[in-house]
OpenMM code with the backbone's topology and positions (N, CA, C; nanometers):
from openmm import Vec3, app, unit

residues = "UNK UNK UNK UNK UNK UNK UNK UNK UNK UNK UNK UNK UNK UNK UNK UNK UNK UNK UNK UNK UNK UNK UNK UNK UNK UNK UNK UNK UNK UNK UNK UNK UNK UNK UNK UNK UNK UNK UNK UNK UNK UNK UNK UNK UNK UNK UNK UNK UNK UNK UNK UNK UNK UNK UNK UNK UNK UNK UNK UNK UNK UNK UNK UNK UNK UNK UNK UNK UNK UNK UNK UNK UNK UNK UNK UNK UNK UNK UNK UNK UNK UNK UNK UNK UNK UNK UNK UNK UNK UNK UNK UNK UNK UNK UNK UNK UNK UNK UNK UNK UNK UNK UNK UNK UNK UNK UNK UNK UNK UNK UNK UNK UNK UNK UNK UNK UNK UNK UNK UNK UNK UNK UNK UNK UNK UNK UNK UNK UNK UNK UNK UNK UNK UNK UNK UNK UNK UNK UNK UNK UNK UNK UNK UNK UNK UNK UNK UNK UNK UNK UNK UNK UNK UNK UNK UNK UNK UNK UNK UNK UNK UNK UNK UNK UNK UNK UNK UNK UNK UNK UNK UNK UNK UNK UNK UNK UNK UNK UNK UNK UNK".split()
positions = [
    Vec3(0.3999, 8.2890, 5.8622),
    Vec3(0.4329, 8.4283, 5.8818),
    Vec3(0.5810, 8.4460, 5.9135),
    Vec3(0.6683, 8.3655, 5.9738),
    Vec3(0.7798, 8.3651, 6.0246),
    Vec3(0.8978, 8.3743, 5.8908),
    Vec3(0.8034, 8.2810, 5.8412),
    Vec3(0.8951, 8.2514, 5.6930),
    Vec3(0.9074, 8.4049, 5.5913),
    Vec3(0.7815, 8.4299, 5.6305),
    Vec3(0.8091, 8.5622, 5.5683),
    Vec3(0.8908, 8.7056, 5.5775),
    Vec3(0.8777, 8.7055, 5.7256),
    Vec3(1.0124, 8.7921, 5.7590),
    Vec3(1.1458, 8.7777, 5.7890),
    Vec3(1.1489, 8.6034, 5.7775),
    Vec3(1.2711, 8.5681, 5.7636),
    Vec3(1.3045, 8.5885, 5.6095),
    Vec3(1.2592, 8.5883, 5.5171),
    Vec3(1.2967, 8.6400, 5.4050),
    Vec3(1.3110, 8.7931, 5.3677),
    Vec3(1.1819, 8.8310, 5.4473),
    Vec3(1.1908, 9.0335, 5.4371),
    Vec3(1.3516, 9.0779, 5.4802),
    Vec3(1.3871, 9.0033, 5.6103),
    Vec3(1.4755, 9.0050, 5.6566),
    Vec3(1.6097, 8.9580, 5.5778),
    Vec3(1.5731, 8.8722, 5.5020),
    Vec3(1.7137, 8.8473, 5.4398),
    Vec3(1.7615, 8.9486, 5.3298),
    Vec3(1.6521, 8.9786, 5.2842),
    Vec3(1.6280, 9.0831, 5.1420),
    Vec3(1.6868, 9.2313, 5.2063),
    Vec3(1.6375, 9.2704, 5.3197),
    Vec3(1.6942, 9.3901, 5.3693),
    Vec3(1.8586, 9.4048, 5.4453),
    Vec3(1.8825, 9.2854, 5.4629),
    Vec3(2.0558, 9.2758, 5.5059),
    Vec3(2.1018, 9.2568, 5.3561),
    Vec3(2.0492, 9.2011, 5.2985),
    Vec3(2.1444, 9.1923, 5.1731),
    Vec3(2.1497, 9.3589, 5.0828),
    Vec3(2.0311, 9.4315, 5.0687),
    Vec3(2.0501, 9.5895, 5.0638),
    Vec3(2.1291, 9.6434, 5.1515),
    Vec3(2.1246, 9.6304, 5.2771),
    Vec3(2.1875, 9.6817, 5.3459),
    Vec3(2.3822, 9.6633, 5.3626),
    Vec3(2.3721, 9.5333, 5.3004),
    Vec3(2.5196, 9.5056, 5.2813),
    Vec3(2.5924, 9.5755, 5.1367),
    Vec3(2.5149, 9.5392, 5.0492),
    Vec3(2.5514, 9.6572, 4.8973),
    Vec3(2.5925, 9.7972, 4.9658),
    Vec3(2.5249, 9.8920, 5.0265),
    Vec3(2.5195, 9.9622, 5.0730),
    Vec3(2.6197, 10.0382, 5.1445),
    Vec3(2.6468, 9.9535, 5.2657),
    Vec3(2.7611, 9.9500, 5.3393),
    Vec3(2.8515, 9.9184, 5.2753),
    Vec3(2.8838, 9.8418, 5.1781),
    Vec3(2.9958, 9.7813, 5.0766),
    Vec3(3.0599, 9.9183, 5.0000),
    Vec3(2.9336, 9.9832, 4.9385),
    Vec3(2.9711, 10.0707, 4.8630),
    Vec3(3.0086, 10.1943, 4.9294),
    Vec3(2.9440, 10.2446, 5.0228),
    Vec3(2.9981, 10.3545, 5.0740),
    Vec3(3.1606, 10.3412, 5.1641),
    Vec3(3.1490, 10.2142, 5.1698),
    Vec3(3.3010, 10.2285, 5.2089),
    Vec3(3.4293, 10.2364, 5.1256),
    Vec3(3.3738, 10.1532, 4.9757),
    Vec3(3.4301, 10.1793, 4.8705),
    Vec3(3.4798, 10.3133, 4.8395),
    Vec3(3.3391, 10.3746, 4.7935),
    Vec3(3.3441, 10.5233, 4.7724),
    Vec3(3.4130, 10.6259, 4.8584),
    Vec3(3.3988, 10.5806, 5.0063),
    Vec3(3.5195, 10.6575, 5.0803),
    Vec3(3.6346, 10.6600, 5.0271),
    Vec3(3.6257, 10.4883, 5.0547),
    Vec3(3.8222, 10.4511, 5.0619),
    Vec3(3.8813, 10.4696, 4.9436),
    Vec3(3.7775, 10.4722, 4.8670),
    Vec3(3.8712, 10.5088, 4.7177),
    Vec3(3.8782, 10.6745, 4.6991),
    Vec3(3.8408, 10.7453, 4.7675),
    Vec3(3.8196, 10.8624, 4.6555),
    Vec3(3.9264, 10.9399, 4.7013),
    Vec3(3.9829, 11.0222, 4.5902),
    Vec3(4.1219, 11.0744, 4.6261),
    Vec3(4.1020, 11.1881, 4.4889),
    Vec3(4.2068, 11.3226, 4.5639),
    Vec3(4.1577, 11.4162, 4.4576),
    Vec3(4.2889, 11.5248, 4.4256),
    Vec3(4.3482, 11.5288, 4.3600),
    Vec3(4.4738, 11.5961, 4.3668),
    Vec3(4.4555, 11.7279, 4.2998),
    Vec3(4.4801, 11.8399, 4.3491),
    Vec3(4.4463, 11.9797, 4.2891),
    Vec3(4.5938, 12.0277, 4.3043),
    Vec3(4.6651, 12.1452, 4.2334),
    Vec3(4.7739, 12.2192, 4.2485),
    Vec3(4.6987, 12.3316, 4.2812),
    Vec3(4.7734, 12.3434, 4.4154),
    Vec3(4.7216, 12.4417, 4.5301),
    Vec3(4.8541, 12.5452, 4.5393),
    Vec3(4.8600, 12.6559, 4.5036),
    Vec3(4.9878, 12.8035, 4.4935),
    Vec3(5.0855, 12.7383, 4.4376),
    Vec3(5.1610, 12.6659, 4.5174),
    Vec3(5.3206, 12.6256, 4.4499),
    Vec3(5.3629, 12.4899, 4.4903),
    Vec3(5.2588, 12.3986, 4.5147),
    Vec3(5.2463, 12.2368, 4.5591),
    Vec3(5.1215, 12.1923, 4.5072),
    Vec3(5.1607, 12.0401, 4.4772),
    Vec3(5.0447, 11.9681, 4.4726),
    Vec3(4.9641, 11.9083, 4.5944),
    Vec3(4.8292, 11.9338, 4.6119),
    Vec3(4.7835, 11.8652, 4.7298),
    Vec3(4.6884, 11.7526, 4.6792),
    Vec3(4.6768, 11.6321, 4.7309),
    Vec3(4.6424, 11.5537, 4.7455),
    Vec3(4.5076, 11.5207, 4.8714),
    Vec3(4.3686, 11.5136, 4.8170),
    Vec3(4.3029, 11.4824, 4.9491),
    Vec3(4.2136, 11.3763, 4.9333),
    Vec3(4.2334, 11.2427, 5.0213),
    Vec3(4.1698, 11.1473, 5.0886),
    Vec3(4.0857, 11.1421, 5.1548),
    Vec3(4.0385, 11.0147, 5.2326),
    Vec3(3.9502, 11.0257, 5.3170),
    Vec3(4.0732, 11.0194, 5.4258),
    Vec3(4.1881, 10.9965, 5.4229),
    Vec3(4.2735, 10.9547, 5.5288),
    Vec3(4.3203, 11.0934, 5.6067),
    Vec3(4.2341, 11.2338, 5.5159),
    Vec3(4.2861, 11.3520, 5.5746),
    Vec3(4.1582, 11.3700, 5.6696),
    Vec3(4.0749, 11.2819, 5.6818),
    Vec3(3.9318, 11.3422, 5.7455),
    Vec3(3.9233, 11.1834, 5.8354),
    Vec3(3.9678, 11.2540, 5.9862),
    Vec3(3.9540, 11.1083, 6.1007),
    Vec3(3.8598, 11.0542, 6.1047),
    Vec3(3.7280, 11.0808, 6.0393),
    Vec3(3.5901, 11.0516, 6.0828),
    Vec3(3.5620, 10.9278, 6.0028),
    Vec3(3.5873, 10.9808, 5.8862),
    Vec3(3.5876, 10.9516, 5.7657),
    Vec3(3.6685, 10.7849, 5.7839),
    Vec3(3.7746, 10.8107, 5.8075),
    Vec3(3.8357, 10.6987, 5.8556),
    Vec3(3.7790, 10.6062, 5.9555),
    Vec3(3.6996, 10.6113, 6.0654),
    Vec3(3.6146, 10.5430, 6.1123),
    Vec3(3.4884, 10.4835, 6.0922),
    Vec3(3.4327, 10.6067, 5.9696),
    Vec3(3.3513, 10.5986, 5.8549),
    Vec3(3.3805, 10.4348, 5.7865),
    Vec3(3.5029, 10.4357, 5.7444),
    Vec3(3.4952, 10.3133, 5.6231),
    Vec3(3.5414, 10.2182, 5.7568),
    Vec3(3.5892, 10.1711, 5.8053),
    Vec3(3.6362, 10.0824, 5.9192),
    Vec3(3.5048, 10.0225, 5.9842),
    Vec3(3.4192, 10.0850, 6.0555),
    Vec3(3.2812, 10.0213, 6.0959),
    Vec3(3.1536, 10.0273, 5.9934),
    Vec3(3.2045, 10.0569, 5.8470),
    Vec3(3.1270, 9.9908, 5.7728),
    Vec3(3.1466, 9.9108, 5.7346),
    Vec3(3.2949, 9.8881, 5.7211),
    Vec3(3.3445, 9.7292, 5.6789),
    Vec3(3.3148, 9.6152, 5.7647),
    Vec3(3.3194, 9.6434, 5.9336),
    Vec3(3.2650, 9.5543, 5.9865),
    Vec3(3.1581, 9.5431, 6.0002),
    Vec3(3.0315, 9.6152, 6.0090),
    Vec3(2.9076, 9.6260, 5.9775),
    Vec3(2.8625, 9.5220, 5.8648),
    Vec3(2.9273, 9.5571, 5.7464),
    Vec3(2.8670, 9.5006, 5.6146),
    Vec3(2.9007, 9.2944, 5.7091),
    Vec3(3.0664, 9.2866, 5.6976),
    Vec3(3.0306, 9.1571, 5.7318),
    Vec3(3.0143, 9.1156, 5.8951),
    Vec3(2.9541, 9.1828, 5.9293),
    Vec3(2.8302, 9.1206, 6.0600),
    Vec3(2.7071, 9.0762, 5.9616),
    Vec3(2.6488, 9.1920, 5.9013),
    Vec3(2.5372, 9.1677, 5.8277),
    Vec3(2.5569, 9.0284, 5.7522),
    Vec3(2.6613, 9.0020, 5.6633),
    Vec3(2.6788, 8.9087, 5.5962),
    Vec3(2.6782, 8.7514, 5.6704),
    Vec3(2.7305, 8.7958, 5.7725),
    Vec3(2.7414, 8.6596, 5.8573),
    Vec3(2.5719, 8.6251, 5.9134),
    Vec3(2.5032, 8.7365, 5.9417),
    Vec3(2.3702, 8.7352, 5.9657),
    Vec3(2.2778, 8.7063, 5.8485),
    Vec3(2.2860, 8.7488, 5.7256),
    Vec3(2.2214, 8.7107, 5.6171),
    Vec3(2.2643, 8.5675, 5.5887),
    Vec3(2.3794, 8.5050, 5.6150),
    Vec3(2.3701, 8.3349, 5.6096),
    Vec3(2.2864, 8.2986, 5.7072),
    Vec3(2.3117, 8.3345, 5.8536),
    Vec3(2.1546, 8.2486, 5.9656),
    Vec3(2.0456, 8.2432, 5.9252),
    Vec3(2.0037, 8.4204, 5.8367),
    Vec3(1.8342, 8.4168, 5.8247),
    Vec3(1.8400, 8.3642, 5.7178),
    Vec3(1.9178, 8.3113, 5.6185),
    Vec3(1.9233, 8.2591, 5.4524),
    Vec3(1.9178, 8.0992, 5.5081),
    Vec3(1.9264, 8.0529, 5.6256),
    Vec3(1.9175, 7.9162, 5.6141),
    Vec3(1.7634, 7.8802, 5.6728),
    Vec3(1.7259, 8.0096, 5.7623),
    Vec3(1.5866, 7.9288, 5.8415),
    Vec3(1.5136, 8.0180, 5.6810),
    Vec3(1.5203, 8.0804, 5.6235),
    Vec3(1.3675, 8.1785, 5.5584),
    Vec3(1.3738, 8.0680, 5.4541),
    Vec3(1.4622, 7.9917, 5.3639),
    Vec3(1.4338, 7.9318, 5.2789),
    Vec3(1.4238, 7.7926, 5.3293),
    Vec3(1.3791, 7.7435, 5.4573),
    Vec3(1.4205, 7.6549, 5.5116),
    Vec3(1.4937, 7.5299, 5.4860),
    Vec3(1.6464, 7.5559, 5.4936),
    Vec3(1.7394, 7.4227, 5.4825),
    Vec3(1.8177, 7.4039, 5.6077),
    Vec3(1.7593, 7.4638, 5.7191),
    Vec3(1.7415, 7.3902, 5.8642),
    Vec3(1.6482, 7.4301, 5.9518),
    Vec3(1.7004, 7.3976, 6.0265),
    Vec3(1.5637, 7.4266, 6.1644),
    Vec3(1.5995, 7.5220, 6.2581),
    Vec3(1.6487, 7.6675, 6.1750),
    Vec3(1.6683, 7.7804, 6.2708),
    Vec3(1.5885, 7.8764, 6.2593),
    Vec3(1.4570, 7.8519, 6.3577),
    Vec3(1.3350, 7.9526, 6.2687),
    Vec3(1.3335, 8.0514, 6.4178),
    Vec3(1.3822, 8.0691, 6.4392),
    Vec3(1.3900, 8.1791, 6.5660),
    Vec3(1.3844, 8.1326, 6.7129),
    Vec3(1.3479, 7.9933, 6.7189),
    Vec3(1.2472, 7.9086, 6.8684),
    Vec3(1.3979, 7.9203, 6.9743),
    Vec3(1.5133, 7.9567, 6.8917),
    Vec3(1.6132, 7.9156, 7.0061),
    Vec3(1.5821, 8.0693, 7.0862),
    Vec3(1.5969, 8.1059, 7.1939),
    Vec3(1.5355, 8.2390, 7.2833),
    Vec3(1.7034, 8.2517, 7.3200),
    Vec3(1.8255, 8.1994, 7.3109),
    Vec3(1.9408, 8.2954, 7.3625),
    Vec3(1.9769, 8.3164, 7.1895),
    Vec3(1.9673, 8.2258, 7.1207),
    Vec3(2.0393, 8.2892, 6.9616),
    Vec3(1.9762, 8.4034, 6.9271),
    Vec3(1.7986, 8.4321, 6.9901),
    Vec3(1.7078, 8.5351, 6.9311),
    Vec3(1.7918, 8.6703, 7.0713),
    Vec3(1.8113, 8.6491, 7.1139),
    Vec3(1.8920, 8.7358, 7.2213),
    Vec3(2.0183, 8.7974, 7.1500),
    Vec3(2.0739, 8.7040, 7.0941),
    Vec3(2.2235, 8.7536, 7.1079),
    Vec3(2.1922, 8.8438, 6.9921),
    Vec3(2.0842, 8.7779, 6.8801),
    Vec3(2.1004, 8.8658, 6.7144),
    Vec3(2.0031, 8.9780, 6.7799),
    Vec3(1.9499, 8.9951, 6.8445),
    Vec3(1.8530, 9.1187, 6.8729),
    Vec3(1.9676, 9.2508, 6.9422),
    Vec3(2.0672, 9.1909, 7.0493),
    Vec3(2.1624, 9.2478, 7.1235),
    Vec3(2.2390, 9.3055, 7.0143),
    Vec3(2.2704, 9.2206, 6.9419),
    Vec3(2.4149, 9.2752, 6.7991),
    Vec3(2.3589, 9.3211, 6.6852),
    Vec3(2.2337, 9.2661, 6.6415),
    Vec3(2.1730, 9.4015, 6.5891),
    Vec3(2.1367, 9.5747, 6.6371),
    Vec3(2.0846, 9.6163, 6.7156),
    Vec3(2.0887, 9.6866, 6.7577),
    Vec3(2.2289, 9.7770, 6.7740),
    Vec3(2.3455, 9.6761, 6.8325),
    Vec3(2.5041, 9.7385, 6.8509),
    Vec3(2.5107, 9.7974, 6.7497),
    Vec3(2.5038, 9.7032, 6.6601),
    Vec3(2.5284, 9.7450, 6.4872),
    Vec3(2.5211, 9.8669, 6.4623),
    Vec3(2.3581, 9.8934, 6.4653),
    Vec3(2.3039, 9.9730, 6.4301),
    Vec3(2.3180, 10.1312, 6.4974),
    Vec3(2.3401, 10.1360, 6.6365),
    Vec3(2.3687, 10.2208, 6.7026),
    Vec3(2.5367, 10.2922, 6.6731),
    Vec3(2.6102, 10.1628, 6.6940),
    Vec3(2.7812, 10.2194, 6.6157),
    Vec3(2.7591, 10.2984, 6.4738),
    Vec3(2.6869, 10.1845, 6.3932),
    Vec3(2.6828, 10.2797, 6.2874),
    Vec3(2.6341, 10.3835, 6.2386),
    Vec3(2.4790, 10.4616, 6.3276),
    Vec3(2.5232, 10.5442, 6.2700),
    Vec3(2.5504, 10.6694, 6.3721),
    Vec3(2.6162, 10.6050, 6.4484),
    Vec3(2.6988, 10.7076, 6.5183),
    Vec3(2.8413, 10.7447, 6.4368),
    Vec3(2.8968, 10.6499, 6.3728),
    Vec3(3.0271, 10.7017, 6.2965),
    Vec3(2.9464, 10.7764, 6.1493),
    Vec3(2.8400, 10.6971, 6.1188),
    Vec3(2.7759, 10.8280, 5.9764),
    Vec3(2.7455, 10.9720, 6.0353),
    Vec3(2.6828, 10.9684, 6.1660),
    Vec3(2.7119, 11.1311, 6.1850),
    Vec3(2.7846, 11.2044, 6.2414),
    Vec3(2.8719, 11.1098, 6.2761),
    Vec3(3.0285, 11.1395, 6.2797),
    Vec3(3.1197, 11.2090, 6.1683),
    Vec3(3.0696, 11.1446, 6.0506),
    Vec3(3.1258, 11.1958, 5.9427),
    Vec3(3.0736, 11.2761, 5.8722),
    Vec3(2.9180, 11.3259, 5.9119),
    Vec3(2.8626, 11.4004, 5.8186),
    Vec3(2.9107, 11.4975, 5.9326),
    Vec3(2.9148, 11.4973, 6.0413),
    Vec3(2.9522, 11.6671, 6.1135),
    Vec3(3.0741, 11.6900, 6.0458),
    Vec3(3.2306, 11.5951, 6.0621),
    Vec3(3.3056, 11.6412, 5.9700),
    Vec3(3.3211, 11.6977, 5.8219),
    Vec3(3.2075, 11.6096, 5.7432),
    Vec3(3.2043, 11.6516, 5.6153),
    Vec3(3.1547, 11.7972, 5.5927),
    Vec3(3.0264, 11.8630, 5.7123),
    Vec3(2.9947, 11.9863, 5.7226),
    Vec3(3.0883, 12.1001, 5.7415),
    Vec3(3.1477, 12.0543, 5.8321),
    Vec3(3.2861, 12.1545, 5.8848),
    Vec3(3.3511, 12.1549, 5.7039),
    Vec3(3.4079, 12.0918, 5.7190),
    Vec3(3.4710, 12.0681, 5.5468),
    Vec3(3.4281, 12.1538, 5.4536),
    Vec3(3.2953, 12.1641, 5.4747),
    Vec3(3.1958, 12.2438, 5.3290),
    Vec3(3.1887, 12.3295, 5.3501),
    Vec3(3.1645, 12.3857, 5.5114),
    Vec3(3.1507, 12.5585, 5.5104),
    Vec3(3.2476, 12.5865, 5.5544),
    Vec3(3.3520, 12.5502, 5.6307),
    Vec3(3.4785, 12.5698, 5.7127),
    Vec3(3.4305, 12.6101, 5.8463),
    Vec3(3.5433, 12.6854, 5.9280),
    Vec3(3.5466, 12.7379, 6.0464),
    Vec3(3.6189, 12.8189, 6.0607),
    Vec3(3.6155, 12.9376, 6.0993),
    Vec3(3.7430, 13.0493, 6.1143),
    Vec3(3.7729, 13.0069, 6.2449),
    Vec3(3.6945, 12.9859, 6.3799),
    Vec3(3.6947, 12.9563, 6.5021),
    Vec3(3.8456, 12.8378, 6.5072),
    Vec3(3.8196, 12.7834, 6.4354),
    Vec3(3.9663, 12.6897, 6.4244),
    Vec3(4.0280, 12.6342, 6.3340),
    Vec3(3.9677, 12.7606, 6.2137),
    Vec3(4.1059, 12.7745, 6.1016),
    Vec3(4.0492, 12.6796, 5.9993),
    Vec3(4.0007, 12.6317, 5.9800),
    Vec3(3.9389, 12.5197, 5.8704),
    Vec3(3.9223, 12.6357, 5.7408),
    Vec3(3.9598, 12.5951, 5.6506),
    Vec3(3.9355, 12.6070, 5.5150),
    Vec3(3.8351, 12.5216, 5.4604),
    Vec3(3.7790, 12.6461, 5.3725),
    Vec3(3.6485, 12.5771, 5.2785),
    Vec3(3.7217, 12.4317, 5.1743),
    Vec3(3.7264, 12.3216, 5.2179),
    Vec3(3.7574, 12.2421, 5.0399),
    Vec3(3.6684, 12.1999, 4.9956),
    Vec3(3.5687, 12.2223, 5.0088),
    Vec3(3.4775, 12.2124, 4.9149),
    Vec3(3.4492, 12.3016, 4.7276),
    Vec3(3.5437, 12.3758, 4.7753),
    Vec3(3.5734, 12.5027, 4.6860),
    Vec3(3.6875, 12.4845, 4.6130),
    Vec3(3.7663, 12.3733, 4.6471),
    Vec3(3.8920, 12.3407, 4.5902),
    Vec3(3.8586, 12.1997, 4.5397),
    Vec3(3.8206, 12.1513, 4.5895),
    Vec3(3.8221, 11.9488, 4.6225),
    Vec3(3.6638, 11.9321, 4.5690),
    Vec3(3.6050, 11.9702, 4.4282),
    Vec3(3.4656, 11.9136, 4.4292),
    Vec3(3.4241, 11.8195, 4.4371),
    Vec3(3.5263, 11.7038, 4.3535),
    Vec3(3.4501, 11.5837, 4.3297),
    Vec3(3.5071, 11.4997, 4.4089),
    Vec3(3.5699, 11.5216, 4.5209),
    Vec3(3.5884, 11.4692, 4.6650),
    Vec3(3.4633, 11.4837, 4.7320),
    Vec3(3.4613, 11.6241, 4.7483),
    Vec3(3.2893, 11.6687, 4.8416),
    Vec3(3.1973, 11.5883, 4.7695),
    Vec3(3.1261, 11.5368, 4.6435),
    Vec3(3.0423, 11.4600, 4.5882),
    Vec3(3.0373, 11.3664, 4.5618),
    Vec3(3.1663, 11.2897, 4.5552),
    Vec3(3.1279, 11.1551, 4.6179),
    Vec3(3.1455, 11.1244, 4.7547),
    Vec3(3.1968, 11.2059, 4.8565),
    Vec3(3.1523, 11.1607, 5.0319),
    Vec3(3.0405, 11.2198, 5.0222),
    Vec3(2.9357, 11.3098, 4.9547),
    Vec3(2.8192, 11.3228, 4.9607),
    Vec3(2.6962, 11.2343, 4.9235),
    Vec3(2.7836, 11.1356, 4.8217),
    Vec3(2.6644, 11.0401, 4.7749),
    Vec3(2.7360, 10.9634, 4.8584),
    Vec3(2.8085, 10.8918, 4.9324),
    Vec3(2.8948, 10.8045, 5.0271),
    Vec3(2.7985, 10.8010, 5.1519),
    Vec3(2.7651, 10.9064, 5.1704),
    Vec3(2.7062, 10.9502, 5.2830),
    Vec3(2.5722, 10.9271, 5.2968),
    Vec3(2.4986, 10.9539, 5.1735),
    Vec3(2.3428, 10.9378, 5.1217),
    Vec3(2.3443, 10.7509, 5.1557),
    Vec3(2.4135, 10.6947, 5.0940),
    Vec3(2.4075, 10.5450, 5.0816),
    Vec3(2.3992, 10.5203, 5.2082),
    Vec3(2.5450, 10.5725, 5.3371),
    Vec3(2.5153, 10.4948, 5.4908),
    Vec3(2.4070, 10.5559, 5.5159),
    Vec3(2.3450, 10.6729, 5.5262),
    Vec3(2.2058, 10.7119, 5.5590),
    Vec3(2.1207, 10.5956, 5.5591),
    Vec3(2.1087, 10.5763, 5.3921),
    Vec3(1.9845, 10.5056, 5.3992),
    Vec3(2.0020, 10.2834, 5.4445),
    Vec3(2.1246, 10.3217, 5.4828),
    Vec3(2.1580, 10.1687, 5.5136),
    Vec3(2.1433, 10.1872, 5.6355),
    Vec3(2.1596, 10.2969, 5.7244),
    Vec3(2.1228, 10.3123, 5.8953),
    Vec3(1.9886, 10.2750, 5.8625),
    Vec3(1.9057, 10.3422, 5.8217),
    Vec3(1.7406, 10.3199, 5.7928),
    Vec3(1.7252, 10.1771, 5.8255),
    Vec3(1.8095, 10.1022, 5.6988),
    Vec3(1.7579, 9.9866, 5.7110),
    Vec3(1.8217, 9.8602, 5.7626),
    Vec3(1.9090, 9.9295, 5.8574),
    Vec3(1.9245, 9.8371, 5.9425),
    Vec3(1.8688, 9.8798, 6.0784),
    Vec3(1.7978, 9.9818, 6.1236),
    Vec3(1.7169, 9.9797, 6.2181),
    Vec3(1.5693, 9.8761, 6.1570),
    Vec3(1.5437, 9.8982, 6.0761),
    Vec3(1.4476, 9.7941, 6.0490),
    Vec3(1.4736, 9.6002, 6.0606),
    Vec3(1.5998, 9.6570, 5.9913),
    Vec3(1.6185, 9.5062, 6.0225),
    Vec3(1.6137, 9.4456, 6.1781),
    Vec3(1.6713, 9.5668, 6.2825),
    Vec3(1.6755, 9.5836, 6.4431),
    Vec3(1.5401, 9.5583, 6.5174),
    Vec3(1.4601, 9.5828, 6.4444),
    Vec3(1.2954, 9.5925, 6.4545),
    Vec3(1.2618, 9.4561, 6.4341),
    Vec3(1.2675, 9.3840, 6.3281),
    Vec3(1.2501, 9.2668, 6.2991),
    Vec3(1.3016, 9.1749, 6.3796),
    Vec3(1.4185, 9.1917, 6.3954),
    Vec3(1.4861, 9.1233, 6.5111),
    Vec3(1.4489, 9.1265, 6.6311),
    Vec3(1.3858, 9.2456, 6.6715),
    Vec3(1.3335, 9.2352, 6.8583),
    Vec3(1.1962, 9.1231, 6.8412),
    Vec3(1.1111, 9.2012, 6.7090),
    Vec3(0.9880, 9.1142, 6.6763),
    Vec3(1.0196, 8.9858, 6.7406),
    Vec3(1.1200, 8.9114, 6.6569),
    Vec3(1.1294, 8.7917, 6.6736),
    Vec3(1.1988, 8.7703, 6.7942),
    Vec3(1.2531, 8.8087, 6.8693),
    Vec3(1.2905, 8.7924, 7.0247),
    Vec3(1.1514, 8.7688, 7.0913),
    Vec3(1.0644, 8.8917, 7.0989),
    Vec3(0.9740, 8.9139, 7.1599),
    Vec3(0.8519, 8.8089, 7.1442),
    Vec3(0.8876, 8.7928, 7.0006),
    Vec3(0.7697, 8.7137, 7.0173),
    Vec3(0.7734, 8.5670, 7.0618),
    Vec3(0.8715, 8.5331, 7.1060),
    Vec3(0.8928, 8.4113, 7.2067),
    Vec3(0.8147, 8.3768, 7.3215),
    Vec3(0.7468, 8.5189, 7.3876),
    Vec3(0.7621, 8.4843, 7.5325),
    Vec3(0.5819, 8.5457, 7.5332),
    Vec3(0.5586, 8.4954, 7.6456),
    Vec3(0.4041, 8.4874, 7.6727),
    Vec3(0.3888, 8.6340, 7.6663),
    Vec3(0.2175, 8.6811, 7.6353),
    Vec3(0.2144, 8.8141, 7.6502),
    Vec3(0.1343, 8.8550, 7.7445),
    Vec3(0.1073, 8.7486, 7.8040),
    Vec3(-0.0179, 8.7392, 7.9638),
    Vec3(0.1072, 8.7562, 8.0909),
    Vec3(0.2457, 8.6723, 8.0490),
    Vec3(0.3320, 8.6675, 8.2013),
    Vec3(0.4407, 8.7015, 8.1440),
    Vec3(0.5118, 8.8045, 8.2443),
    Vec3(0.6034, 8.8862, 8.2193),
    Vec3(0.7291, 8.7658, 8.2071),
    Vec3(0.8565, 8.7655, 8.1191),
    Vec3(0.9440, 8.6970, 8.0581),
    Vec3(0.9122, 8.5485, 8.1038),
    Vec3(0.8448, 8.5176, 8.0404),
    Vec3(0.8332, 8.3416, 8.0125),
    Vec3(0.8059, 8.3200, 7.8704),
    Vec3(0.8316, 8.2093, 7.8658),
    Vec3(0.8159, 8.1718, 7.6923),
    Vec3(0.6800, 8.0945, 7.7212),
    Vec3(0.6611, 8.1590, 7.5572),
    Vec3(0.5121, 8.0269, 7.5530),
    Vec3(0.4955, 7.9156, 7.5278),
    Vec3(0.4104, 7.8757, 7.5865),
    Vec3(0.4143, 7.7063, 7.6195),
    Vec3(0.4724, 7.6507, 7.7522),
    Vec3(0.4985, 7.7609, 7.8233),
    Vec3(0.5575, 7.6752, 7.9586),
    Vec3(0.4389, 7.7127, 8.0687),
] * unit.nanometer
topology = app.Topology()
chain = topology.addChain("A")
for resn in residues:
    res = topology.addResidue(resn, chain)
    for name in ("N", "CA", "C"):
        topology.addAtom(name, app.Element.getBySymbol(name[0]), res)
């Protein structure tokens, strides 16, 4: 059984790394130049701060994940003997999964509140609609956005899997002892 969610597990960091890969791509690349009255404007993700924190903790995200998809890629196909039994390594990946997961998608709805402001504006503090100017800026941080969505998803699952295997270390008759002692 172990073997098996050490593989579920590998299969879902490795989605989850495409994922994160691409939406940071799709941020960091997208750039949109419109002639606006009597200048050209130019808009980035580098005009939207969120956005910018957006691609930064997905980049580290993706390679945490990556560094984590080599641990579970060595015990699920077994070419060593890291099948979860160590109780501080199952600690630390349960602890930094979770971080992960919590940073990230605190900066995705970080950026989707910015991206909202963006789309409808604000008179309250002057924001202009660019969504109305800047389309195919707004649609790809909209599919940018769809992607970290569904990579938060699944890296809370992966977070899940990970406590599993913490948890299931320790007796379920005596409060924190491992079994077998």
């Amino acid at each position: 059984m172990a073997l098996e969610i050490a593989k579920i597990e590998a299969i879902l960091r490795g989605i989850a790394i495409l994922l994160l890969v691409s939406t940071a791509c799709l941020v960091g690349l997208d750039s949109q130049t419109k002639f606006v009255i009597v200048y050209e404007k130019e808009v980035t993700y580098k005009d939207l701060h969120a956005l910018v924190v957006l691609v930064h903790v997905d980049a580290v995200a993706a390679a945490y994940n990556l560094l984590q998809l080599c641990r579970c890629s060595v015990s699920a196909w077994g070419l060593g003997n890291l099948k979860g039994s160590y109780r501080y390594l199952s600690w630390a990946c349960c602890v930094l999964d979770q971080l992960a997961v919590y940073t990230t998608f605190a900066a995705h709805l970080a950026a989707l509140e910015h991206s909202v402001l963006v789309l409808t504006g604000a008179k309250v503090f002057q924001w202009v609609k660019w969504c109305n100017k800047f389309t195919r800026f707004c649609f790809q941080i909209g599919g940018a956005l769809t992607c970290c969505f569904i990579a938060s998803v699944l890296m809370a699952m992966i977070s899940f899997i990970s406590a599993f295997n913490l948890f299931r270390l320790y007796s379920p008759k005596h409060f924190l002892r491992l079994k077998g002692t």
